[in-house]
C-alpha positions in Angstrom: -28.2 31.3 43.0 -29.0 32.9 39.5 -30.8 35.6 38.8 -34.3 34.2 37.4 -37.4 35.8 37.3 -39.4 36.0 40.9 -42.5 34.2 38.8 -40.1 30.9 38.3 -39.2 30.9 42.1 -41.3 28.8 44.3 -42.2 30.5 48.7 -38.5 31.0 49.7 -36.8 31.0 46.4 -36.3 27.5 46.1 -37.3 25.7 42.9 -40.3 23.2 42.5 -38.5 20.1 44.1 -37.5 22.2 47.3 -33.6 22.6 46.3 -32.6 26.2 45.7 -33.0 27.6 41.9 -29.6 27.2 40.3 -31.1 28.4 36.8 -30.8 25.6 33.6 -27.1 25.7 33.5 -27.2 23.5 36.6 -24.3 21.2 36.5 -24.4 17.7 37.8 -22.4 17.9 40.7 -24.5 20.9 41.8 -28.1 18.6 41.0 -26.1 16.2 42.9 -25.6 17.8 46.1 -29.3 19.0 46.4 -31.1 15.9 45.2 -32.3 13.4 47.2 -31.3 10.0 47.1 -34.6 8.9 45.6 -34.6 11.6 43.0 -30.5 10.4 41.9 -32.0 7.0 42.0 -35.0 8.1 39.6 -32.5 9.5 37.2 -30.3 6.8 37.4 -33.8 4.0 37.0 -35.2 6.7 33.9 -31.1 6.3 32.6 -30.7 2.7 32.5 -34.3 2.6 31.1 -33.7 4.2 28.1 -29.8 2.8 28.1 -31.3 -0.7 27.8 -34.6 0.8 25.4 -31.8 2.2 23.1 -30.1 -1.0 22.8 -32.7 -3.3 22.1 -33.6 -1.1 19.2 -30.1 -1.4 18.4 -30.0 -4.9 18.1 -33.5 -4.9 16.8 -32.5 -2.7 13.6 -29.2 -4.7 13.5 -31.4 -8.3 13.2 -33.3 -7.1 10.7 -30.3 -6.3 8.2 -29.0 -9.2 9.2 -32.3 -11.1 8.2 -32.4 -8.7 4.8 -29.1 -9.7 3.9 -29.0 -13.4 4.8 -33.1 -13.8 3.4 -31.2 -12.5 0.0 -28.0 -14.8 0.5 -30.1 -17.4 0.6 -31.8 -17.0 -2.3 -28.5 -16.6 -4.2 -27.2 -20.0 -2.5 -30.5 -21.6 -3.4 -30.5 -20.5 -7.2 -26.7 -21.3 -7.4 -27.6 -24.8 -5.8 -30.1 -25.7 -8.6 -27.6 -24.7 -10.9 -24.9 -27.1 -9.9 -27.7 -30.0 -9.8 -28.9 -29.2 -12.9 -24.7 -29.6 -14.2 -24.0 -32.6 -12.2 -27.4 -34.2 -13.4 -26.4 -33.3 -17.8 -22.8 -34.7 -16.7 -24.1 -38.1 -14.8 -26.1 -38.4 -18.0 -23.4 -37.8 -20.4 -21.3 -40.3 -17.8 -24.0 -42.7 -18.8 -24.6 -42.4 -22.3 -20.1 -42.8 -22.7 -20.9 -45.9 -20.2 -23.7 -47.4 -22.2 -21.1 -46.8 -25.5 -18.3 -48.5 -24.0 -19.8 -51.2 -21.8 -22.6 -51.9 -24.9 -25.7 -52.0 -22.1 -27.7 -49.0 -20.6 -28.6 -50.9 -17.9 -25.2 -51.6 -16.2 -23.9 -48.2 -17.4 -26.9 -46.7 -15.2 -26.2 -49.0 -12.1 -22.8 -47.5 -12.1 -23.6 -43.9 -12.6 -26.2 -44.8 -9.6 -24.0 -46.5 -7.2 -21.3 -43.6 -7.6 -23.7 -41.0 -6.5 -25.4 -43.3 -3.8 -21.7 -43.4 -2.7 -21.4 -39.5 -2.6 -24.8 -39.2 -0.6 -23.7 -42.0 2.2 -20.5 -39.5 2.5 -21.9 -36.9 2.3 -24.2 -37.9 5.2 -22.1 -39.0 7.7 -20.2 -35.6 7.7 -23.0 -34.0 8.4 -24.4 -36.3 10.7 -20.7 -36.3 12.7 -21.2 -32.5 12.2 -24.7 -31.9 13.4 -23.7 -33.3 16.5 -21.1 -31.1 17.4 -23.5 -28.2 17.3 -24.0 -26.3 21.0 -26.5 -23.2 20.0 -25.2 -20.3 22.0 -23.1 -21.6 24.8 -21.3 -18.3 25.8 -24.5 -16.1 25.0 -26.0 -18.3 27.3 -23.7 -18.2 29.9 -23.2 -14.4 29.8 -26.9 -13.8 30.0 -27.3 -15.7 33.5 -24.3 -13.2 34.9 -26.6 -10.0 33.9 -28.9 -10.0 37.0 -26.1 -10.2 39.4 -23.7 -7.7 37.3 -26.8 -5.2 38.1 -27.3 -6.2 41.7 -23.4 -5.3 42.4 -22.4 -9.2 42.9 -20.6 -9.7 39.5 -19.0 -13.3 39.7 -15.8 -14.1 38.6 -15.4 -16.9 36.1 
């Protein structure tokens, strides 16, 4: 036992739980051996607790940089996106006005400008039809997150 002050020493000289006084420098294989179970199951429970608080701020700091930066990625891809429609709609003009030149009618020089990019759209659709389909949202995540409540009960599966 330390020396501590007879004021700090519960009847006995024990400490307020019951265990003998072993001052603040207590290590944890001292706390250990005169803890009870419930009390190293308290610390462990208040432990994992803030563990698990810890990390969902964590992730919930990490999300919202995420969000920052893809909300201003966005933007950029959006304002980038008008620009390259705004330069493929002055070029189908100018494709039409050297149509109407050559082919001496607006009309048929329009039709062709307009089945080109009807063309490009129909493509352009199916890929990302074919490509929509092939999406499967968070498969491992998923997965993973169905293993957590028997990883913390002790009957960890193997996959």
């Amino acid at each position: 036992m330390s020396t501590v002050p007879r004021d700090e020493l519960g009847p006995g000289g024990l400490g307020a739980q019951g265990a003998p006084y072993a001052g603040p420098h207590e290590s944890s294989h001292e706390k250990a051996e005169h803890a009870s179970i419930g009390e190293l199951v308290g610390d462990i429970s208040q432990g994992l607790s803030t563990l698990m608080r810890q990390e969902v701020e964590l992730a919930k700091a990490e999300v919202r940089d995420s969000a920052k930066r893809a909300g201003k990625a966005a933007g950029q891809f959006g304002a980038a996106a008008l620009a390259g429609w705004m330069a493929l709609l002055f070029l189908s003009i100018a494709v039409w006005e050297f149509l109407s030149s050559a082919l001496e009618s607006r009309g048929w020089a329009a039709v062709i400008v307009m089945a080109v990019w009807g063309i490009a759209a129909a493509v352009l659709a199916a890929a990302g039809r074919k490509n929509s389909k092939q999406i499967q949202g968070l498969p491992r995540t998923t997965e993973t997150a169905k293993q957590v409540p028997n990883a913390l009960k002790g009957n960890e599966e193997t996959s």
